[in-house]
BALOBA-1460 file (C-alpha; in Angstrom, 3 decimals):
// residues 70
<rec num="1" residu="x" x="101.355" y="106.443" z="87.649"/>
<rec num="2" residu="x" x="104.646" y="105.227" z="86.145"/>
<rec num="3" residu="x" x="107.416" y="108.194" z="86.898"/>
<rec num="4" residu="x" x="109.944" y="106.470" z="84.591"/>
<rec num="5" residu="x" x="111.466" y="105.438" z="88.585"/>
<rec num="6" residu="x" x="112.362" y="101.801" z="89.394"/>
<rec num="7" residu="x" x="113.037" y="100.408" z="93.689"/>
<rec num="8" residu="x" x="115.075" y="97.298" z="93.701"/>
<rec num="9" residu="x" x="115.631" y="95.330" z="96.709"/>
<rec num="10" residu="x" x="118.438" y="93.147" z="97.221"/>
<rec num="11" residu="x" x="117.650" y="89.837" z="99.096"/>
<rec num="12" residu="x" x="121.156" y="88.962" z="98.477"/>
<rec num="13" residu="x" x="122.641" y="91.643" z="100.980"/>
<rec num="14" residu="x" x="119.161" y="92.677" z="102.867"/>
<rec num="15" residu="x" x="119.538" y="91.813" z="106.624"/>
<rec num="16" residu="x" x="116.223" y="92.251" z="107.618"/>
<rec num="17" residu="x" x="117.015" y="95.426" z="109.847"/>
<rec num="18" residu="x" x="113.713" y="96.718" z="108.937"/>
<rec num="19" residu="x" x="115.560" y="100.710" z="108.485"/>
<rec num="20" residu="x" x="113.235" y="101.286" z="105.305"/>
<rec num="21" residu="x" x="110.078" y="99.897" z="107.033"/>
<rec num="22" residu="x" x="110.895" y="102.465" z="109.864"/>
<rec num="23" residu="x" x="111.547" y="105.154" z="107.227"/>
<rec num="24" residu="x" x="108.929" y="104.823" z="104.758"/>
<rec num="25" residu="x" x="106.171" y="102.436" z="106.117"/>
<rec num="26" residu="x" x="103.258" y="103.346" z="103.248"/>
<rec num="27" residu="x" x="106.048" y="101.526" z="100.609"/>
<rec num="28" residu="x" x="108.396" y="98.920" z="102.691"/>
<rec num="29" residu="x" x="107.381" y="96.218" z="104.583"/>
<rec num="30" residu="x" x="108.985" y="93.150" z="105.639"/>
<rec num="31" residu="x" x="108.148" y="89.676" z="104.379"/>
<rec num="32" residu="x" x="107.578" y="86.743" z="106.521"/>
<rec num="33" residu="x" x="111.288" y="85.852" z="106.565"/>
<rec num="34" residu="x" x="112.444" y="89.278" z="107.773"/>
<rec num="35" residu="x" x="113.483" y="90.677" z="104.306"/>
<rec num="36" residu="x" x="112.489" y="94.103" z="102.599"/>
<rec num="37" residu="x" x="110.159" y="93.912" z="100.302"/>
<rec num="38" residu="x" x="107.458" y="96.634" z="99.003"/>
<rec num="39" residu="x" x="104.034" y="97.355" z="99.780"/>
<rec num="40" residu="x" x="101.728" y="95.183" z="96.802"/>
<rec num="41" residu="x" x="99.308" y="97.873" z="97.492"/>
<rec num="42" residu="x" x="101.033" y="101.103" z="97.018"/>
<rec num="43" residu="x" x="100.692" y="102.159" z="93.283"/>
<rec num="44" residu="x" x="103.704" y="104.101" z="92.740"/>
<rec num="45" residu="x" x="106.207" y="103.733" z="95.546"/>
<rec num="46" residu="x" x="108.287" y="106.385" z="94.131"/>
<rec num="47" residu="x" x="105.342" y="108.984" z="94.706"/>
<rec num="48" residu="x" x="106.392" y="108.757" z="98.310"/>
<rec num="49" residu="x" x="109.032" y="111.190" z="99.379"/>
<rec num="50" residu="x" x="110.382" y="109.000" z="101.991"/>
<rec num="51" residu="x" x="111.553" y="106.377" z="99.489"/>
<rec num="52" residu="x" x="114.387" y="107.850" z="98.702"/>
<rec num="53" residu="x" x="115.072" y="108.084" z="102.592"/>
<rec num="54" residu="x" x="114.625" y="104.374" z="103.181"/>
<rec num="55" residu="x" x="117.108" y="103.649" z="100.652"/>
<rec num="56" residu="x" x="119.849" y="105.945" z="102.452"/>
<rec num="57" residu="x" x="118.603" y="104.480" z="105.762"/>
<rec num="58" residu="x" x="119.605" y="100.712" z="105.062"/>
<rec num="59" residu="x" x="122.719" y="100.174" z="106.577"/>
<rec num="60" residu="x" x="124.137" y="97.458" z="103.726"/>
<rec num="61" residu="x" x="122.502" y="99.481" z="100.633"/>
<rec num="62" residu="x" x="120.147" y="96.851" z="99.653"/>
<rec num="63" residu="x" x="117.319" y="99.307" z="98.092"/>
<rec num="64" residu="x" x="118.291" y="101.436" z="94.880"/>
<rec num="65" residu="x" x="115.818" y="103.570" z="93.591"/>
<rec num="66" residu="x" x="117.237" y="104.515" z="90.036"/>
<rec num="67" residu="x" x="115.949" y="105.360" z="86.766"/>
<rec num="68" residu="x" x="114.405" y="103.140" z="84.558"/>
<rec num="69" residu="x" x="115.894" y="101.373" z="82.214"/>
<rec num="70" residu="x" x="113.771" y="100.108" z="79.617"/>
């Protein structure tokens, strides 16, 4: 369940290059507009070992995947 793990996405700097759709399809998808955005249905993105990968793979560093924070 909850791993205490947090993705952001950045719709301020995304560009739509789709890197972390390529990279990790089960948790990124893009929205109707061409942004990043995650999967609704995956329950715990961070469970995914290629999350971590799609953040490195967007080319303006629009994903963080950091620790929680509350």
């Amino acid at each position: 369940m909850d791993t205490g793990t947090r993705i952001a996405i950045d719709r301020d700097v995304c560009i739509g290059a789709g890197q972390c759709a390529l990279a990790a399809p089960a948790v990124f998808t893009q929205d109707d507009e061409g942004y990043s955005t995650l999967r609704p249905a995956h329950e715990d993105p961070t469970a995914d070992p290629m999350t971590r990968e799609a953040a490195r793979a967007c080319p303006v560093g629009a994903i963080t995947v950091a620790p929680r924070d509350d």
